[in-house]
C-alpha positions as CSV (number, residue, x, y, z in Angstrom):
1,X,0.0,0.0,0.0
2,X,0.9,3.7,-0.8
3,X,1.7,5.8,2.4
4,X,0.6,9.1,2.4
5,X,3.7,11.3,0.9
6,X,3.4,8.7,-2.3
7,X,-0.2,9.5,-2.8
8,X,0.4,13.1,-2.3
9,X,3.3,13.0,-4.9
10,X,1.4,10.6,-7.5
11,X,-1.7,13.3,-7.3
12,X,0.6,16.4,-7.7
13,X,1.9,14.8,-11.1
14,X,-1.0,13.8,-12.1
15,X,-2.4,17.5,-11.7
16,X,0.7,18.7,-13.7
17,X,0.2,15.8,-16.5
18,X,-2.9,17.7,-16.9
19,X,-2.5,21.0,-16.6
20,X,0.3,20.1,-19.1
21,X,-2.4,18.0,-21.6
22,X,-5.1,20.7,-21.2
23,X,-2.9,23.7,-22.1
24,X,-0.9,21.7,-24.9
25,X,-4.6,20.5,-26.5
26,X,-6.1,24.2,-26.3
27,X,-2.8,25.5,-27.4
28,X,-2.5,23.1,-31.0
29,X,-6.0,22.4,-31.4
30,X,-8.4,25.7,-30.4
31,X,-6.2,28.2,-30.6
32,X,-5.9,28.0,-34.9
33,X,-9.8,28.6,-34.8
34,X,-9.0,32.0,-32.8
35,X,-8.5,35.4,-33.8
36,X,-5.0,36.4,-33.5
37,X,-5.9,39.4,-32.3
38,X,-7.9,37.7,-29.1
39,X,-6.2,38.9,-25.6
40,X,-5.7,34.9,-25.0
41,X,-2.9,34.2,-27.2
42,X,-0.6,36.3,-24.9
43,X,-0.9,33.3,-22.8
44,X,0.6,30.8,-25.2
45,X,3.8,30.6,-26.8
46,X,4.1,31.1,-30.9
47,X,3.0,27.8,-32.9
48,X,6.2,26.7,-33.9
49,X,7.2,25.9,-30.5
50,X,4.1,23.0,-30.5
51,X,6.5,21.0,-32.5
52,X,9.9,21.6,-30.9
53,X,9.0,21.1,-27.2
54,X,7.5,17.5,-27.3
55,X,10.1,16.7,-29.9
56,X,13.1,17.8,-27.9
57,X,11.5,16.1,-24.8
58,X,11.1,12.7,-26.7
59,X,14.4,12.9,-27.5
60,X,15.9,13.9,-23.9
61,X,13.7,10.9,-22.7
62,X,15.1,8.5,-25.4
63,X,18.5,9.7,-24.1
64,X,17.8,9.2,-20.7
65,X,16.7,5.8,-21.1
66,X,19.3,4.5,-23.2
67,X,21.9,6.1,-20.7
68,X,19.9,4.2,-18.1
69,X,20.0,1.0,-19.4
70,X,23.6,1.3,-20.4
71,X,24.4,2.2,-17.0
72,X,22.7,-1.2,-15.5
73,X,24.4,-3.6,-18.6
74,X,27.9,-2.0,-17.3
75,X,27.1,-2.8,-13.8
76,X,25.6,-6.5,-14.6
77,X,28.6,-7.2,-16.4
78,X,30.9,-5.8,-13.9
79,X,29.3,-7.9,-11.4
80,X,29.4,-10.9,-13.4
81,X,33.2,-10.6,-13.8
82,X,33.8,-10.7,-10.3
83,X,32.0,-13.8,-9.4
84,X,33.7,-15.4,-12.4
């Protein structure tokens, strides 16, 4: 079972996963139906950051993981050298 702290961390990323979501689908989805000249695109960044953001955070992610998992192959294989 989750103690407390865990529950209060899983709900405050949850909450930011969608704050994230809901500004990301107003952002690429309603805002092209908008008139530029509406108050509410001060809030948002210009369109061609819609592309740049997730794909430079797919890539960070991709490089994270594969760090990660070359990390714990060196370490397995250190390991297995000294029981050899």
């Amino acid at each position: 079972m989750a103690t407390g702290t865990d529950q209060v961390v899983g709900l405050g990323l949850v909450a930011v996963s969608l704050v994230i979501f809901t500004y990301y689908t107003v952002w690429v989805i309603l805002l092209p139906f908008i008139d530029s000249q509406h108050a509410i695109h001060k809030y948002f960044l210009p369109r061609a950051y819609a592309v740049g953001i997730p794909l430079a955070a797919g890539l960070l992610l991709l490089l994270l993981v594969g760090v990660f998992i070359t990390y714990v192959m060196l370490k397995n294989q250190k390991v297995t050298r000294k029981v050899q």
